[in-house]
Legacy VTK file of the C-alpha trace (Angstrom):
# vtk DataFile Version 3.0
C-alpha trace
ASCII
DATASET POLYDATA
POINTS 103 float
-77.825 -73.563 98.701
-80.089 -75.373 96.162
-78.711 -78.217 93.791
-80.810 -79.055 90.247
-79.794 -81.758 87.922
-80.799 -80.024 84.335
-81.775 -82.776 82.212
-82.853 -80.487 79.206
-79.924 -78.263 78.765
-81.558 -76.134 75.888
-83.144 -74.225 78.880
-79.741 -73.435 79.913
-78.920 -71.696 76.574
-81.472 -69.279 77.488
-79.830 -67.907 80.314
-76.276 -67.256 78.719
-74.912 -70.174 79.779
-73.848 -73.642 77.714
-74.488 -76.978 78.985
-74.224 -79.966 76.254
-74.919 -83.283 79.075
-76.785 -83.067 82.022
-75.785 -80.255 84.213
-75.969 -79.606 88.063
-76.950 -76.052 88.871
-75.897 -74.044 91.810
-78.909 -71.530 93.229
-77.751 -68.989 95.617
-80.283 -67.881 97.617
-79.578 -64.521 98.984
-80.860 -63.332 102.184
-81.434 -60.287 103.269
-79.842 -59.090 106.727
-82.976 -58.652 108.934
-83.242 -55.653 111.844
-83.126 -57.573 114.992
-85.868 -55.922 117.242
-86.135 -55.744 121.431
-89.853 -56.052 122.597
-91.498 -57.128 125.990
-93.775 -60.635 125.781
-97.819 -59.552 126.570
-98.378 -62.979 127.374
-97.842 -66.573 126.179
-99.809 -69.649 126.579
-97.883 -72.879 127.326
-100.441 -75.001 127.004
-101.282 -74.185 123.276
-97.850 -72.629 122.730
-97.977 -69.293 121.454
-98.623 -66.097 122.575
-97.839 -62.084 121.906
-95.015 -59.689 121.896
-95.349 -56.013 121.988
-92.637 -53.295 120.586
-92.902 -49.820 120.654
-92.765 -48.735 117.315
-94.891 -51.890 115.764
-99.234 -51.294 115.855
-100.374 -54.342 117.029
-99.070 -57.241 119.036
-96.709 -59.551 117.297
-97.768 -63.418 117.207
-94.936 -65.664 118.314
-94.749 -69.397 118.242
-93.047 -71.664 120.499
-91.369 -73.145 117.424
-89.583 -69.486 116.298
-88.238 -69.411 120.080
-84.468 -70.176 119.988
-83.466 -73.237 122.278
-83.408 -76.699 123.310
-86.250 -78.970 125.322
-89.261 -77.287 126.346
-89.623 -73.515 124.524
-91.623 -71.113 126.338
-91.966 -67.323 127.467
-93.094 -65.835 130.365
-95.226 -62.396 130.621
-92.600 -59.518 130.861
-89.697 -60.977 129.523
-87.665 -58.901 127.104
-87.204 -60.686 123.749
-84.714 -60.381 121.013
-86.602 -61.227 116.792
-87.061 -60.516 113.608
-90.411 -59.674 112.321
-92.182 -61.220 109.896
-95.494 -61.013 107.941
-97.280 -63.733 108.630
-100.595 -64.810 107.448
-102.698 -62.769 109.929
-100.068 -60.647 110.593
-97.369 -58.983 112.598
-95.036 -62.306 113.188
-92.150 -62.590 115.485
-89.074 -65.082 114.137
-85.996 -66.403 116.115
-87.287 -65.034 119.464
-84.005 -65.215 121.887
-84.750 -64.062 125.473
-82.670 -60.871 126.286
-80.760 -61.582 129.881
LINES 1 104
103 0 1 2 3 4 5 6 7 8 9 10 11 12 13 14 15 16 17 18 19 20 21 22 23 24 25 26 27 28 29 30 31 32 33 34 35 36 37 38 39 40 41 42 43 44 45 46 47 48 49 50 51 52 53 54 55 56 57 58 59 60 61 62 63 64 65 66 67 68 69 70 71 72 73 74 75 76 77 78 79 80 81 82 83 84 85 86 87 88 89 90 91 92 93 94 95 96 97 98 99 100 101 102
């Protein structure tokens, strides 16, 4: 949730609404539920923390980040692990999001 102190309330009046001091508006952000996906790591470099995931029904590998893995201390993956995310589009593409390890 978002909090904005509106210190021109005439830009309130075009939205429906009525403010006549300075006003505190409530954004909602919604967020759409995302598919939760099962895939197998390629590989994954400790050292420079990142490496690949690959799913069956996605072209490509999927670029995952130490920082998306779900966990305390030191976050890593090892080659054929099965993983648990939510995919993303990132800026080079196919990008996997809070990785859990699948036990």
């Amino acid at each position: 949730m978002k909090l904005s102190l509106l210190k021109n309330p005439e830009r309130l009046l075009l939205s429906g609404a009525y403010c006549f001091t300075n006003c505190i508006i409530i954004h909602k952000e919604e967020h759409a539920v995302q598919e939760r996906l099962t895939g197998k790591v390629k590989w994954f470099n400790t050292t420079k923390g990142f490496g690949f995931i690959q799913h069956e029904s996605v072209n490509g590998d999927i670029f995952v980040h130490y920082t998306m893995i779900r966990g305390e201390g030191f976050r890593t993956l090892q080659e054929g692990q099965d993983v648990e995310f939510t995919l993303a589009e990132g800026s080079n593409g196919n990008q996997a999001n809070d990785v859990i390890v699948v036990t």
